[in-house]
C-alpha positions as CSV (number, residue, x, y, z in Angstrom):
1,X,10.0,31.0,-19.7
2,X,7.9,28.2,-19.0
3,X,7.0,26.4,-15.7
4,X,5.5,22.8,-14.8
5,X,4.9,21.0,-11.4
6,X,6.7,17.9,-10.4
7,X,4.8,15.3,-7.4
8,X,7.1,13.1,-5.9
9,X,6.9,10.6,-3.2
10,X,8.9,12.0,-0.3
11,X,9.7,8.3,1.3
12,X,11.2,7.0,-1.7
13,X,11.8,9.8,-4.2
14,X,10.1,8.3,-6.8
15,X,8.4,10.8,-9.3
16,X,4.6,10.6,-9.7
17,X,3.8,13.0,-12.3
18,X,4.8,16.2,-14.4
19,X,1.9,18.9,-13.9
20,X,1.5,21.6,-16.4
21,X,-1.0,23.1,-14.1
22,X,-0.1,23.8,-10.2
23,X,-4.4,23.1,-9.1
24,X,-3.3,19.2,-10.7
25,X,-0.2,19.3,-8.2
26,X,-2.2,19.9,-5.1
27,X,-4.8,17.6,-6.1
28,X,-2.4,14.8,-6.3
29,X,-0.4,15.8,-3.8
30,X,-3.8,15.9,-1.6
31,X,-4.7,12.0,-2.4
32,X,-1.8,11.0,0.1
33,X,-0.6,14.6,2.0
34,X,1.8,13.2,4.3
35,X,3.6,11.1,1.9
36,X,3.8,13.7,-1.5
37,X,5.2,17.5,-2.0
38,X,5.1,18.9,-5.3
39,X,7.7,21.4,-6.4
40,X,8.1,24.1,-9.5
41,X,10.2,23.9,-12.4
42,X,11.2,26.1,-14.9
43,X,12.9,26.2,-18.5
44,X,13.6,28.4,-20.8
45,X,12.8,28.3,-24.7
46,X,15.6,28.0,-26.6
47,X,15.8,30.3,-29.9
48,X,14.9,27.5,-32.9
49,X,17.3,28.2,-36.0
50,X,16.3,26.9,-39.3
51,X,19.2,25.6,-42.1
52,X,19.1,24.5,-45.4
53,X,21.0,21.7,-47.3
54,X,22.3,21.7,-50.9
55,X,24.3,18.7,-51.0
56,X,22.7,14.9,-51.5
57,X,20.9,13.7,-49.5
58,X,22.5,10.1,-48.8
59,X,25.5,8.8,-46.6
60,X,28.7,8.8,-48.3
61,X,28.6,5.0,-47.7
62,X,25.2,4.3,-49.5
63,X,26.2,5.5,-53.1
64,X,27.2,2.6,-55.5
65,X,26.3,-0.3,-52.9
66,X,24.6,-3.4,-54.7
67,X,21.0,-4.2,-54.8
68,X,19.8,-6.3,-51.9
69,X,19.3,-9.9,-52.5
70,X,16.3,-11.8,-51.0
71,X,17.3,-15.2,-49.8
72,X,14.0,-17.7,-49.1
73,X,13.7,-20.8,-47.7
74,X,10.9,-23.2,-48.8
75,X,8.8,-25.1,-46.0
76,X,10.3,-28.5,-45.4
77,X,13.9,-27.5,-46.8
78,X,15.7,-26.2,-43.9
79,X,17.5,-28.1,-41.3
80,X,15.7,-28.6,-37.5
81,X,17.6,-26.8,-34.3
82,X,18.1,-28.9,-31.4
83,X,18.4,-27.5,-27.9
């Protein structure tokens, strides 16, 4: 289980900052006392499962689609845009 500190702003609610340390979330807290609180949080590590894939790699949509085509434009060819 892991823990971290959140300061917040107790007029407006507005976070301040995520502290992985709770000395950091007195010392902010201290720069304006009457006006921050800091509280602990806590979340657990999930278990991380690993999977392997034998099929290809691509969508099922990307096989067999044409080459792309580059259009350009040379300078002085193309029409103006008037707002």
């Amino acid at each position: 289980m892991n823990e971290y500190w959140i300061v917040k702003d107790r007029r407006i609610g507005k976070i301040i900052a995520h502290c992985g340390d709770i000395n950091d979330a007195i010392m902010m807290v201290g720069f304006d006392k009457d006006n921050r609180s800091y509280s602990r949080h806590r979340f657990i590590v999930d278990q991380v499962i690993d999977i392997t894939s034998t099929t290809d790699k691509q969508l099922s949509g990307q096989i067999g689609l044409p080459a792309s085509q580059d259009f350009y434009i040379s300078e002085g060819e193309g029409q103006p845009v008037i707002v």
